[in-house]
C-alpha positions as a LaTeX table, in Angstrom:
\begin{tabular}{lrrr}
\hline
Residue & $x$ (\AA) & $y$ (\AA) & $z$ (\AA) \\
\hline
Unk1 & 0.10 & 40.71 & 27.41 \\
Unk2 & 0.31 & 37.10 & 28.68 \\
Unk3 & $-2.09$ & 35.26 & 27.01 \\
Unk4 & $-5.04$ & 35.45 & 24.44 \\
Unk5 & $-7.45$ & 32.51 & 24.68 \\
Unk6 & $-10.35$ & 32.26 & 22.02 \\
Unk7 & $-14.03$ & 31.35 & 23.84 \\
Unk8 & $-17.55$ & 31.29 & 22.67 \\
Unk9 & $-18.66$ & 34.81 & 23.47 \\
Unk10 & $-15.40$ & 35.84 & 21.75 \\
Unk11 & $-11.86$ & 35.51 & 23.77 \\
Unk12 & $-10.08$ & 35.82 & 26.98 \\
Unk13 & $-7.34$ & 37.96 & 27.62 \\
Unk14 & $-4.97$ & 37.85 & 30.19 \\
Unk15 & $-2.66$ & 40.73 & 31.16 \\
Unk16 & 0.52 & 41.38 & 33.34 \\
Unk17 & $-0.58$ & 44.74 & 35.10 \\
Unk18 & 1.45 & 47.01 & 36.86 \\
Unk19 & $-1.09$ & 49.43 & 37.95 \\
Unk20 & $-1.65$ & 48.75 & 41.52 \\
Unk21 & $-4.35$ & 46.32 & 43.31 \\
Unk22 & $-7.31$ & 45.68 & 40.74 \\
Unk23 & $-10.99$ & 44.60 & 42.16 \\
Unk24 & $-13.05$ & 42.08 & 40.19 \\
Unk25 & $-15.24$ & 43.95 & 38.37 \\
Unk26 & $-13.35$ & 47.28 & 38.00 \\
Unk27 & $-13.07$ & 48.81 & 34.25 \\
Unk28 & $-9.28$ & 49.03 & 33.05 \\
Unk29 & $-8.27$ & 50.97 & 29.45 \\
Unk30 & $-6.29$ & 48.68 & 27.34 \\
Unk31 & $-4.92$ & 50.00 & 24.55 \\
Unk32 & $-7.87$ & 52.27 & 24.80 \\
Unk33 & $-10.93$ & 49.96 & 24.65 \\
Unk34 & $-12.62$ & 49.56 & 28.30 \\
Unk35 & $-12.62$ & 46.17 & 29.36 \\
Unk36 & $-13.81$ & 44.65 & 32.67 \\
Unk37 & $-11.79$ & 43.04 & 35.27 \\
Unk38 & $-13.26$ & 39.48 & 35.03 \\
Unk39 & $-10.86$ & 37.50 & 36.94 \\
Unk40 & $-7.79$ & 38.37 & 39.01 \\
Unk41 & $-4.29$ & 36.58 & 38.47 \\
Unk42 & $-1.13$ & 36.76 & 39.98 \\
Unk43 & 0.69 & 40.65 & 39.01 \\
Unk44 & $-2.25$ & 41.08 & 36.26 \\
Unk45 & $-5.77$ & 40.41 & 35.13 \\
Unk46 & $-8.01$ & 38.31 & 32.96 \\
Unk47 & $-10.61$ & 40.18 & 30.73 \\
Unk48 & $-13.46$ & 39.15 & 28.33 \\
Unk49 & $-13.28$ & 40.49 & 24.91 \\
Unk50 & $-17.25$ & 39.84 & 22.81 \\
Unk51 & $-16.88$ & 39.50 & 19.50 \\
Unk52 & $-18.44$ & 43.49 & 19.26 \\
Unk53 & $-14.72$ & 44.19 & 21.01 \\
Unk54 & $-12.53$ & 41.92 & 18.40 \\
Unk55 & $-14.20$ & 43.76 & 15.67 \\
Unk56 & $-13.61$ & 46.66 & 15.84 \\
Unk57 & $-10.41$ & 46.99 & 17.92 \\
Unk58 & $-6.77$ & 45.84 & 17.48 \\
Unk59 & $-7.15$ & 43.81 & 20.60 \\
Unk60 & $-7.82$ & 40.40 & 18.68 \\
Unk61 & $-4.19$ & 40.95 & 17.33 \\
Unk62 & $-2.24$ & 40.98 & 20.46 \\
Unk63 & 0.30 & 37.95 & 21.02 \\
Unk64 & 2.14 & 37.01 & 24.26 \\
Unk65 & 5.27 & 39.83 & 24.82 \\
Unk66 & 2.63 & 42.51 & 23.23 \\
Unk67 & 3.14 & 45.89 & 25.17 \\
Unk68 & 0.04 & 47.77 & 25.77 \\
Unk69 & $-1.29$ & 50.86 & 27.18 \\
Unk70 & $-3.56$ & 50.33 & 30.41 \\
Unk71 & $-5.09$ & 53.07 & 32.78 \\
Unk72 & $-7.71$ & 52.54 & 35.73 \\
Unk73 & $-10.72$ & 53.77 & 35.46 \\
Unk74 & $-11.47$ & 57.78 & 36.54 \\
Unk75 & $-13.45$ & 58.42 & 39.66 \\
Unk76 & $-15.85$ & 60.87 & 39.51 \\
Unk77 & $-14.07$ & 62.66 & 42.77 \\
Unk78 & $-10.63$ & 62.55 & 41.20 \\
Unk79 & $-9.02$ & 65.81 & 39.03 \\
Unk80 & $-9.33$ & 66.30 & 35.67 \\
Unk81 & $-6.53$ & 66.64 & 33.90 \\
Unk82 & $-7.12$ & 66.05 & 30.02 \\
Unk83 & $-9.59$ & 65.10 & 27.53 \\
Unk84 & $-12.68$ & 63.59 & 28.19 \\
Unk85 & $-12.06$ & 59.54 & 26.64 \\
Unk86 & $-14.66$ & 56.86 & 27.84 \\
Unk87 & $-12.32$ & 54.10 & 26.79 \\
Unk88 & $-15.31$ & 53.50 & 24.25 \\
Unk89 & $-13.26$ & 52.73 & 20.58 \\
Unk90 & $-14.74$ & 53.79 & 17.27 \\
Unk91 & $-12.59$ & 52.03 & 14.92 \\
Unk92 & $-8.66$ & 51.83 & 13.58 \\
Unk93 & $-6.67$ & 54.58 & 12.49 \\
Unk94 & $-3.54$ & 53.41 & 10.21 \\
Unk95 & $-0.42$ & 55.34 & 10.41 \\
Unk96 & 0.37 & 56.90 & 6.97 \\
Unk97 & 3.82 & 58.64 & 8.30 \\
Unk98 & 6.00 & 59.18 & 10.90 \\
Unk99 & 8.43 & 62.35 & 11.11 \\
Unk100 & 11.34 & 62.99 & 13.18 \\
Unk101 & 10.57 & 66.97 & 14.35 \\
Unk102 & 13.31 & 66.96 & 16.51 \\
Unk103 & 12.69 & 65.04 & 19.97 \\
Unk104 & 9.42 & 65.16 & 18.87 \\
Unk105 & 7.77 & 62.89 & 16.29 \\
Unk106 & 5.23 & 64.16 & 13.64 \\
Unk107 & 2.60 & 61.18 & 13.59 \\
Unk108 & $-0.02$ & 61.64 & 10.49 \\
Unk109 & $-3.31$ & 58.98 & 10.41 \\
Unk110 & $-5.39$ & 57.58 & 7.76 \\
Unk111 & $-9.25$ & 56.73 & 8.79 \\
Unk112 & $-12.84$ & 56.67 & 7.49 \\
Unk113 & $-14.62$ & 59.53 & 6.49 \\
Unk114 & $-17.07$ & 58.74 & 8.96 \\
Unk115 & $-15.16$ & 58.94 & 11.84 \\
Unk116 & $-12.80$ & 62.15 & 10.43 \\
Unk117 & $-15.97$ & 64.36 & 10.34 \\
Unk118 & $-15.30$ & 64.00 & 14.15 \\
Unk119 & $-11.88$ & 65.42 & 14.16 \\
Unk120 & $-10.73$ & 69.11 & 14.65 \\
Unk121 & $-8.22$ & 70.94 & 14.36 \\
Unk122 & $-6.82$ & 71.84 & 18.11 \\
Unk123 & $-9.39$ & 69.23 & 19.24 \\
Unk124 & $-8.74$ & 65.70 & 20.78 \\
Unk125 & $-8.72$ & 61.86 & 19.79 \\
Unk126 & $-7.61$ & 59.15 & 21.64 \\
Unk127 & $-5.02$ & 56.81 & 19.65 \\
Unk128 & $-4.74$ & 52.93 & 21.71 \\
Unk129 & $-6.03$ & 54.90 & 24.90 \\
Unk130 & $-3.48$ & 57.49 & 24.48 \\
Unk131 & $-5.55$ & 61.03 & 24.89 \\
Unk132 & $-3.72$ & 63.48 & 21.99 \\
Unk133 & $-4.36$ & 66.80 & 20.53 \\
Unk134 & $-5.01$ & 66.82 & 16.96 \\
Unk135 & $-2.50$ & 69.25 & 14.83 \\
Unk136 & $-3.88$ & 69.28 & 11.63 \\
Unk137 & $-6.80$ & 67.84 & 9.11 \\
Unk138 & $-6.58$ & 66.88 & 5.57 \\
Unk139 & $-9.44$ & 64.94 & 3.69 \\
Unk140 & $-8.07$ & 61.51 & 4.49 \\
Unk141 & $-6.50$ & 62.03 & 7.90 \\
Unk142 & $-4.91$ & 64.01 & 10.46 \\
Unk143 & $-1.58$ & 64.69 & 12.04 \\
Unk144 & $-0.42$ & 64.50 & 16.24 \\
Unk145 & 2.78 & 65.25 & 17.73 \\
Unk146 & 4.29 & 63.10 & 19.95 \\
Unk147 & 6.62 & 64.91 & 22.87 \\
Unk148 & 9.35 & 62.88 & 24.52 \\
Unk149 & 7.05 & 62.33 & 27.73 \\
Unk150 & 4.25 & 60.55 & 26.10 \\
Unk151 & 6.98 & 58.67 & 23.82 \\
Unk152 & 8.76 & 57.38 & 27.03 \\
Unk153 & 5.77 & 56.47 & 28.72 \\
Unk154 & 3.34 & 54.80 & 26.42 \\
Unk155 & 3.70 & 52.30 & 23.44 \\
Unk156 & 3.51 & 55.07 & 20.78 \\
Unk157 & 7.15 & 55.04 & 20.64 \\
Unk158 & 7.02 & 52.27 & 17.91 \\
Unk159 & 4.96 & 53.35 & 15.36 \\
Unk160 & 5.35 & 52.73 & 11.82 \\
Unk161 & 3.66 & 53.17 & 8.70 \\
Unk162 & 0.77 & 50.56 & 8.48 \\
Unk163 & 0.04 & 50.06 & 12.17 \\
Unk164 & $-3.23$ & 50.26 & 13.02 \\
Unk165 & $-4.83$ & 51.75 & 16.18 \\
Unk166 & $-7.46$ & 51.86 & 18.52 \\
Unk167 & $-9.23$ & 55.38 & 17.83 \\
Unk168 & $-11.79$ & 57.09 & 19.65 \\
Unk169 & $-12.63$ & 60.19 & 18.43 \\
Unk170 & $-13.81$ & 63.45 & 20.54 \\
Unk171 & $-16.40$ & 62.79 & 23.08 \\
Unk172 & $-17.84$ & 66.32 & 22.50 \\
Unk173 & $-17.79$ & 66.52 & 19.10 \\
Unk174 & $-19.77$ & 63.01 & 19.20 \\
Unk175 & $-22.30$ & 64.01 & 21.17 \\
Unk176 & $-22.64$ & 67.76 & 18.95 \\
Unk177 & $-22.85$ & 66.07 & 16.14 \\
Unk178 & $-25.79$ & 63.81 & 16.99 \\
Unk179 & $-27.23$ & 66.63 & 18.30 \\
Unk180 & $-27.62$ & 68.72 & 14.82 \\
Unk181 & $-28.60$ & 65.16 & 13.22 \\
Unk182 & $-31.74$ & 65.11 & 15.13 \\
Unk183 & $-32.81$ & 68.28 & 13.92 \\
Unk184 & $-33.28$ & 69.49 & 17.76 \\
Unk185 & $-30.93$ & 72.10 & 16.94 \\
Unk186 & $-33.73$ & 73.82 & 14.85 \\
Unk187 & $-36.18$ & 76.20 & 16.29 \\
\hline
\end{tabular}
């Protein structure tokens, strides 16, 4: 991140952004939340955050030097090749633990109630736009694993106890869920 600049509506953020040539207007993941390409600067980007976004996202703690997570947008003609995220965050999840399992690192997350009823064994999240299966449930969290690949190539590398992170929980699961709330299920 280069810069963070407070405004009415909320604050401007400016990022360095090695992803190829951006268009004004074009929707970018950072860090997981969807954000709009509002203005284009030399090697990077400028996008508005409302004060909906600095709420409930880690965004609003970024400082110049911050790494981040970024991915374009997915075009409807383009392959498939993971979970469904929409770059649309829910809330935080804190990291309670972190476990050397080999190369591998055994990541285990605290986060509301309301948002764990989401979760699922074997299903997915998305942790600071990173798109991860979920390895177990407990009553207060659940557990990922982190392979070498997605530790080289993403800021998950660095986690420790306390951090907190963008979270988006299963699209599916979302959607099911508001389904058998609104009693359509039913006969």
């Amino acid at each position: 991140m280069l810069a963070s600049t407070p405004s009415e509506g909320g604050a401007r953020l400016v990022l360095e952004a090695p992803i190829g040539e951006l268009e004004l207007g074009e929707s970018v993941s950072v860090n997981g939340a969807c954000l709009t390409v509002a203005a284009l600067v030399d090697n990077g980007f400028a996008a508005d955050l409302s004060h909906e976004t600095l709420e409930r996202t880690s965004l609003g703690a970024l400082v110049p030097g911050s790494r981040v997570n970024l991915e374009r947008s997915l075009r409807l003609a383009d392959r498939l090749g993971g979970h469904l995220v929409s770059g649309h965050v829910d809330g935080l999840a804190r990291v309670a633990a972190v476990e050397a399992v080999g190369e591998t690192l055994r990541v285990s997350f605290e986060c509301s109630r309301a948002l764990l009823r989401y979760v699922a064994e074997k299903g997915s999240v998305a942790l600071d736009g990173v798109s991860l299966t979920v390895n177990a449930v407990s009553s207060d969290g659940f557990s990922v694993m982190l392979i070498p690949h997605t530790l080289s190539v993403t800021t998950l590398s660095d986690l420790t106890p306390g951090r907190q992170l963008n979270f988006e929980v299963d699209l599916v699961a979302r959607y099911v869920a508001r389904f058998l709330e609104s009693g359509r299920a039913s006969p």
